[in-house]
Residue, then its C-alpha position, 0 to 999 in steps of 0.5 A: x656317634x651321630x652326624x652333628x658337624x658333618x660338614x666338617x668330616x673329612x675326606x678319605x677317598x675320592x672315587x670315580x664313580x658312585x659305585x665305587x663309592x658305595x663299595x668303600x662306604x660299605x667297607x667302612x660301615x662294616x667296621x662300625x665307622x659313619x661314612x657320608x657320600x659327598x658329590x657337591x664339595x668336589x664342584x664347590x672346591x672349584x667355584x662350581x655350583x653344579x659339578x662337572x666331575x663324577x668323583x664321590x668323595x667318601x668322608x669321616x669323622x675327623x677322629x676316625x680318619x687315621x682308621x678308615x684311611x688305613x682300612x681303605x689301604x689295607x683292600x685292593x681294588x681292581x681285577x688281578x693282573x694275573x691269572 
């Protein structure tokens, strides 16, 4: 699949950080499904040229969503509540 039409990708998840980001990306690179990190639709949804947010949107292929959303479900994040 190439990157024709990347602006049409969708996003799957909103990250807070571009750590956090990379993670995911490299989740749904390791399933074989294309991933572009996206910094600047945050800040241009909200009329912004330079965004004053941190969030990293993580996008698909439009007819990959449905698996990569899933995928993404499907891992949890974060440090266990108990030890």
């Amino acid at each position: 699949m190439n990157n024709e039409g990347i602006d049409s990708w969708i996003s799957i998840f909103e990250a807070t950080t571009f750590e956090e980001a990379a993670i995911v990306k490299g989740l749904l690179e390791s399933s074989k499904i294309p991933v572009v990190l996206d910094r600047d639709s945050l800040g241009d949804s909200y009329g912004m040229e330079e965004s004053v947010f941190n969030e990293v949107a993580v996008k698909v292929p439009k007819e990959l969503v449905s698996e990569a959303a899933q995928l993404v479900q499907s891992k949890q994040y974060g440090t266990p509540q108990d030890y």
